[in-house]
py3Dmol code that shows the C-alpha trace and the ligand (Angstrom):
import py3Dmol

protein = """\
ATOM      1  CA  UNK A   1      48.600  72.123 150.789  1.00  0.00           C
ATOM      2  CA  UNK A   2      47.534  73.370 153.789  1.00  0.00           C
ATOM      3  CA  UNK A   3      44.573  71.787 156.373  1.00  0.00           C
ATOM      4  CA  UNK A   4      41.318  73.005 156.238  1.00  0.00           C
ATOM      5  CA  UNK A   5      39.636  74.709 159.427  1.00  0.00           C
ATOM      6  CA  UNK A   6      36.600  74.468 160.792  1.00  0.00           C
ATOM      7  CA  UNK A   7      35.403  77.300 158.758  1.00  0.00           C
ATOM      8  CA  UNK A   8      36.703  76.104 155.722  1.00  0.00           C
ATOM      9  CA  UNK A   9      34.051  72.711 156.694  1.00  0.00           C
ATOM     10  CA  UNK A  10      31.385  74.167 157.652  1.00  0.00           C
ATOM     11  CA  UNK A  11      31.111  76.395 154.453  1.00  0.00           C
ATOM     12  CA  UNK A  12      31.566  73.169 152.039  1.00  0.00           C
ATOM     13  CA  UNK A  13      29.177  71.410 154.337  1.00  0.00           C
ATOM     14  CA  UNK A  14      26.785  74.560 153.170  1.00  0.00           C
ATOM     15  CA  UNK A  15      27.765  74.123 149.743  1.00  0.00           C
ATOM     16  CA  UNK A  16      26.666  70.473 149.885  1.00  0.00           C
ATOM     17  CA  UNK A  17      23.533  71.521 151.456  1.00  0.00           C
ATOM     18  CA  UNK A  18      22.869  74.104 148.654  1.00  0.00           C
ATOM     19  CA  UNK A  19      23.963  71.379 145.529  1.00  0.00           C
ATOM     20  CA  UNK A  20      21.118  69.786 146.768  1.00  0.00           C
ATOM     21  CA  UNK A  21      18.626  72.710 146.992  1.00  0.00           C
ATOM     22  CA  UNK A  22      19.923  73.484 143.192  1.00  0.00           C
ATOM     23  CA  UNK A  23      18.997  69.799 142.063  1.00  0.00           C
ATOM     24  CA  UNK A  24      15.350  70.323 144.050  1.00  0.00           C
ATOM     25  CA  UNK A  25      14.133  73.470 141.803  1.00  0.00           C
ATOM     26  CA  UNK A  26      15.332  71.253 138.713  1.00  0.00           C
ATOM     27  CA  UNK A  27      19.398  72.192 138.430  1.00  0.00           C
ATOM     28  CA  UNK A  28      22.406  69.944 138.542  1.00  0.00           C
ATOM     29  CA  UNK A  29      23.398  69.463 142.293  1.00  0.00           C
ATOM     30  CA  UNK A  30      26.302  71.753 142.136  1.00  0.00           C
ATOM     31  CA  UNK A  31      27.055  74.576 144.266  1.00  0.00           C
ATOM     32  CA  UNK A  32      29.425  77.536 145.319  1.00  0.00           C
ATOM     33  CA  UNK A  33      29.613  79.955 148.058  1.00  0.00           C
ATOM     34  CA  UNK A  34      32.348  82.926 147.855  1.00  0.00           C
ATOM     35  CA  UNK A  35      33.000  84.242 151.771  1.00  0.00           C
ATOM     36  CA  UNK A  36      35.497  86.185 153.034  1.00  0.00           C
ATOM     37  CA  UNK A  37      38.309  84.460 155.503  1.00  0.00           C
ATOM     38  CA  UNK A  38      36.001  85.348 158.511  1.00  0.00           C
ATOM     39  CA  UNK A  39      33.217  83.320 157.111  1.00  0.00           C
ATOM     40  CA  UNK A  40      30.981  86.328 155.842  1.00  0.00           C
ATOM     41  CA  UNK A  41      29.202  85.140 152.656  1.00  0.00           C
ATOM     42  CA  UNK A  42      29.870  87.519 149.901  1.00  0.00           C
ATOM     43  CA  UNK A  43      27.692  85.021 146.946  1.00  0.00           C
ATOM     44  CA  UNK A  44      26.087  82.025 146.550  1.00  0.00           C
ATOM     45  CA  UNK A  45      25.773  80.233 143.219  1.00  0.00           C
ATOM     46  CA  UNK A  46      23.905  77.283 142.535  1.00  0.00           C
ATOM     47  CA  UNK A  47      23.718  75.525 139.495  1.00  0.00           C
ATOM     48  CA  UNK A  48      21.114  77.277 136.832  1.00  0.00           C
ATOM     49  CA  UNK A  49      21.844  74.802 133.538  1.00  0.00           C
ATOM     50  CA  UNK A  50      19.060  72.702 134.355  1.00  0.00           C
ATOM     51  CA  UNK A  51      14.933  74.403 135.186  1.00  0.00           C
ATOM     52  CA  UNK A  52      16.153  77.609 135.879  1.00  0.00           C
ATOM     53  CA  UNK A  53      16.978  77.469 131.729  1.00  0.00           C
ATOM     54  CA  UNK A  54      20.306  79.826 132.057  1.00  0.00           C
ATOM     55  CA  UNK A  55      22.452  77.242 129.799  1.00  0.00           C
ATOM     56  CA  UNK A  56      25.226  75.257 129.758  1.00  0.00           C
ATOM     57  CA  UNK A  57      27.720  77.675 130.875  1.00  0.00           C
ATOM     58  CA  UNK A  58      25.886  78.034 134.470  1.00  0.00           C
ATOM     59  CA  UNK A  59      27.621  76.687 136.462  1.00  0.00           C
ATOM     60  CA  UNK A  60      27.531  77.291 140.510  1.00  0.00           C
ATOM     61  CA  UNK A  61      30.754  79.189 139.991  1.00  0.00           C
ATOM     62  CA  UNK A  62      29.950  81.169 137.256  1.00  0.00           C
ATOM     63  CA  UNK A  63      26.439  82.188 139.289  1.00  0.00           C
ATOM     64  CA  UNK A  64      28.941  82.679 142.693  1.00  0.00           C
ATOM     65  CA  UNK A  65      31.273  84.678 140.371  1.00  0.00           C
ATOM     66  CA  UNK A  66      28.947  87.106 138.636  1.00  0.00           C
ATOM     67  CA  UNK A  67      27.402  87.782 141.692  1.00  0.00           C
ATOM     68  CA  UNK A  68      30.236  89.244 143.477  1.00  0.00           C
ATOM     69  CA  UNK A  69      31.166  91.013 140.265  1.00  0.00           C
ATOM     70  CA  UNK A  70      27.535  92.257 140.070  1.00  0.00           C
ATOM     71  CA  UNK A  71      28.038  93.015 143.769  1.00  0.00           C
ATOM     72  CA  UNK A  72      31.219  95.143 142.936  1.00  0.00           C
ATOM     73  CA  UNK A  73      33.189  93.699 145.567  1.00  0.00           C
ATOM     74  CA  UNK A  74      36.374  95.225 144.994  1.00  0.00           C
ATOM     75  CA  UNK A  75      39.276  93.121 143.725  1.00  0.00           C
ATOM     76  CA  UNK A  76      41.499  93.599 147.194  1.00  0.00           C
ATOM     77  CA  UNK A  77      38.791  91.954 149.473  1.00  0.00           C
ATOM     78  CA  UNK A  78      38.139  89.318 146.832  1.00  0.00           C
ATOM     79  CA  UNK A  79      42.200  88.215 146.968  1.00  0.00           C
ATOM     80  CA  UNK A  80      41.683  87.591 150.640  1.00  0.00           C
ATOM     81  CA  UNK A  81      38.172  85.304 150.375  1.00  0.00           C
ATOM     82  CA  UNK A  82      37.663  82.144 149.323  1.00  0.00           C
ATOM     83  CA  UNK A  83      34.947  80.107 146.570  1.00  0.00           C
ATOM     84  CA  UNK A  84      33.674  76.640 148.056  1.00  0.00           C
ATOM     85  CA  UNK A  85      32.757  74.713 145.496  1.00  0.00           C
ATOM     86  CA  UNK A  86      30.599  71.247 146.304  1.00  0.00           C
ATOM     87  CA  UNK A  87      32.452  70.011 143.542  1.00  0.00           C
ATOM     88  CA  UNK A  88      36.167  70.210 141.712  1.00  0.00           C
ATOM     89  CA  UNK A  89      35.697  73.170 139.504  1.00  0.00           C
ATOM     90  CA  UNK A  90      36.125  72.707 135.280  1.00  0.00           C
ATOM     91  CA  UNK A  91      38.626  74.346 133.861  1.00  0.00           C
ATOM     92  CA  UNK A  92      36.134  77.205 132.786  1.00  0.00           C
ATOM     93  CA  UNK A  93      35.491  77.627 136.334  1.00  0.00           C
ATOM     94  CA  UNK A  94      38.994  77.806 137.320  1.00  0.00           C
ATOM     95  CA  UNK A  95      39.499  80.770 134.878  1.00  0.00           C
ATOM     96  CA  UNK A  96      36.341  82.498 135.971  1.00  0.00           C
ATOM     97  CA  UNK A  97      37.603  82.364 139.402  1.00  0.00           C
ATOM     98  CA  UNK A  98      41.127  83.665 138.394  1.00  0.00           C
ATOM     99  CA  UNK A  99      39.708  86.549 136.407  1.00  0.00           C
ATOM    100  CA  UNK A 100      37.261  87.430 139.145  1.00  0.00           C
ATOM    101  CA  UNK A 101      40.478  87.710 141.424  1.00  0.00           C
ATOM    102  CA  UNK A 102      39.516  85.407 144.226  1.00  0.00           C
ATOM    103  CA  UNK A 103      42.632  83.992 145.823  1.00  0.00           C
ATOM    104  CA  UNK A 104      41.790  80.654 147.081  1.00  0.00           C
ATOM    105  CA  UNK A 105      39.577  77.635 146.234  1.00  0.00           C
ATOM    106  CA  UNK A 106      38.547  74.776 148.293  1.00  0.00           C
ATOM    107  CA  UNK A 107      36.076  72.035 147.131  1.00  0.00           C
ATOM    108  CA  UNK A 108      34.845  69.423 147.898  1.00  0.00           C
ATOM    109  CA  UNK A 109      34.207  65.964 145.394  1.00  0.00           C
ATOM    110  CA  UNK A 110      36.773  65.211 143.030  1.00  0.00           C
ATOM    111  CA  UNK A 111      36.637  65.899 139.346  1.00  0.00           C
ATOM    112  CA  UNK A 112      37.396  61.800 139.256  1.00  0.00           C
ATOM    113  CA  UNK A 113      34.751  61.554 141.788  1.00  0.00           C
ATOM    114  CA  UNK A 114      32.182  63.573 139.785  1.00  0.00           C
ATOM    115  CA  UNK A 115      32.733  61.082 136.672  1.00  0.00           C
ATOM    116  CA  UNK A 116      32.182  57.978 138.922  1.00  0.00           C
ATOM    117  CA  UNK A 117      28.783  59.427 140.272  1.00  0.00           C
ATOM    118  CA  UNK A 118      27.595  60.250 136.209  1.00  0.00           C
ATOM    119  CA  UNK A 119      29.332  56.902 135.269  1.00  0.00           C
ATOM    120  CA  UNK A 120      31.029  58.890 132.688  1.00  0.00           C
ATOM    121  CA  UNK A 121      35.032  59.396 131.716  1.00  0.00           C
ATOM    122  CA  UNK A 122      37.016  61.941 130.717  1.00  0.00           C
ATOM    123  CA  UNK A 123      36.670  60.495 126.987  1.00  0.00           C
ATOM    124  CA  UNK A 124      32.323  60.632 127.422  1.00  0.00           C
ATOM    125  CA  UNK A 125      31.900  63.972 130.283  1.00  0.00           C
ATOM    126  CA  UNK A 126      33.407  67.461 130.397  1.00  0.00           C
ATOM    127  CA  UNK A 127      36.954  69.047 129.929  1.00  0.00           C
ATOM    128  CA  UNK A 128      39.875  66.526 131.561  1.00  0.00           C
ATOM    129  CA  UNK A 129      42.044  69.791 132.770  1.00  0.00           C
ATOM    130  CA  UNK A 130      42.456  70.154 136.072  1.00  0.00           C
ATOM    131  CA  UNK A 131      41.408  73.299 137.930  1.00  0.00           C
ATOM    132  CA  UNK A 132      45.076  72.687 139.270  1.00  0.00           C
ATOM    133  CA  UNK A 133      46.212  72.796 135.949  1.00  0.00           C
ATOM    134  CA  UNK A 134      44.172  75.799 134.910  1.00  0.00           C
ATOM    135  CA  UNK A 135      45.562  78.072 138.372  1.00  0.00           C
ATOM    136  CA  UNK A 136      48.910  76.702 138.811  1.00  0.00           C
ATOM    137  CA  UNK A 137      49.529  78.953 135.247  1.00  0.00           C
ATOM    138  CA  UNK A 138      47.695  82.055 136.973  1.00  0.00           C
ATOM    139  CA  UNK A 139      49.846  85.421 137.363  1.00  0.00           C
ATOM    140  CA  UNK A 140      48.383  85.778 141.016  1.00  0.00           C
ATOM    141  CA  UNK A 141      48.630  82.678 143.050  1.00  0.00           C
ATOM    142  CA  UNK A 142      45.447  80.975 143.557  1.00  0.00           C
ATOM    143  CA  UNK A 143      45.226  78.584 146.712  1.00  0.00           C
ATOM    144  CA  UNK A 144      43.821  75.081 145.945  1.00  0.00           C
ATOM    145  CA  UNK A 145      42.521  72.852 148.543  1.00  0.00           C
ATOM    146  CA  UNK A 146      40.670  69.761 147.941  1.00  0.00           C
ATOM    147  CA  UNK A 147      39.276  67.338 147.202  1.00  0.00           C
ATOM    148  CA  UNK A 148      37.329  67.196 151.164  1.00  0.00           C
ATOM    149  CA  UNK A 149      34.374  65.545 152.540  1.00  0.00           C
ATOM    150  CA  UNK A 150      33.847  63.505 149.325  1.00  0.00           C
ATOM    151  CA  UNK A 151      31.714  60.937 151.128  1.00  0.00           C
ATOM    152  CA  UNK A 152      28.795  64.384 152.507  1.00  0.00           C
ATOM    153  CA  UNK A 153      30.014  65.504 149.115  1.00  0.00           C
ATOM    154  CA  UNK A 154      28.569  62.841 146.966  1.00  0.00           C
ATOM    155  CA  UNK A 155      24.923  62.821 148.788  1.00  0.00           C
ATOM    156  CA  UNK A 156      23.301  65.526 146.586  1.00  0.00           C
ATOM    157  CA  UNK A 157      24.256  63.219 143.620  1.00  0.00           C
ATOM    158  CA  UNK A 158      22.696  60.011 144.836  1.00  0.00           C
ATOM    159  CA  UNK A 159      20.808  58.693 142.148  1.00  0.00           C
ATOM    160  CA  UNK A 160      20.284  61.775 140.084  1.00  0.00           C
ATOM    161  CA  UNK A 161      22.273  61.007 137.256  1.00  0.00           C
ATOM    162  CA  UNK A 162      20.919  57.744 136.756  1.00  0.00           C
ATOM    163  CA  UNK A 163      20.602  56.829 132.763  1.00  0.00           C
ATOM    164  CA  UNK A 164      23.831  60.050 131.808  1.00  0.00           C
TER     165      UNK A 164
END
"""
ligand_1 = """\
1
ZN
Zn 32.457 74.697 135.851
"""
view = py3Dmol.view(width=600, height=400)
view.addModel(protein, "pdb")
view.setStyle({"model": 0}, {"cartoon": {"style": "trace"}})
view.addModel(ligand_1, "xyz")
view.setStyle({"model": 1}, {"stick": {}})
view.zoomTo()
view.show()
């Protein structure tokens, strides 16, 4: 696993910054930012599952993915970018980045560190794959680096799951 730069830092930092925009119009604090490897934002997803009524399966990397597909970035510039994701992408994520053909993902709290914030476990919350698991199968290699910055991470998450 390689270091993350600066750039790789600042962009989770954003990500943070935007999980917590997503929980302030009524979503789940999770978001995603797709950028190319000089920093130039290509999408931004935030969560839509909660006020914005899209449904369960919007997720910030789903939104970040669609967009760039809606965008029609083509599939060579998408290999060389990167999807920051506030939080360890699901295994449905991990796919939906695969299939959108973005070759590397960096994120930033733990898929353990998610469950501890919803005081849930993998028997009560979500899917227990890894996204490791899920890309370490993938034809085209898909970078993985994380989890980063867990502590700024878990700030957008501070008492909003409080009773789930
Ligand atoms: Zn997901």
């Amino acid at each position: 696993m390689s270091a993350p730069s600066a750039l790789d830092l600042a962009l989770l930092r954003r990500a943070f910054h935007l999980a917590g925009e997503a929980r302030a119009r009524g979503d789940r604090p999770f978001a995603a930012i797709i950028a190319r490897a000089d920093g130039t934002i290509l999408a931004e997803g935030l969560s839509a599952q909660g006020r914005s009524g899209r449904g369960t399966l919007a997720h910030s990397e789903m939104m970040a993915c669609q967009a760039v597909i809606d965008a029609a970035i083509p599939r060579a510039a998408l290999r060389q970018a990167t999807i920051y994701s506030s939080g360890e992408p699901c295994a449905m994520c991990a796919a939906a980045i695969f299939y959108t053909g973005i070759g590397r993902a960096v994120y930033g709290l733990s898929a353990g560190a998610i469950l501890h914030l919803r005081n849930a476990s993998p028997a009560t919350a979500g899917l227990s794959l890894s996204c490791r698991a899920v890309l370490e199968t993938a034809a085209e290699p898909v970078e993985v680096l994380g989890p980063l910055l867990e502590e700024e991470g878990a700030a957008p998450h501070r008492g909003y799951w409080t009773g789930g």
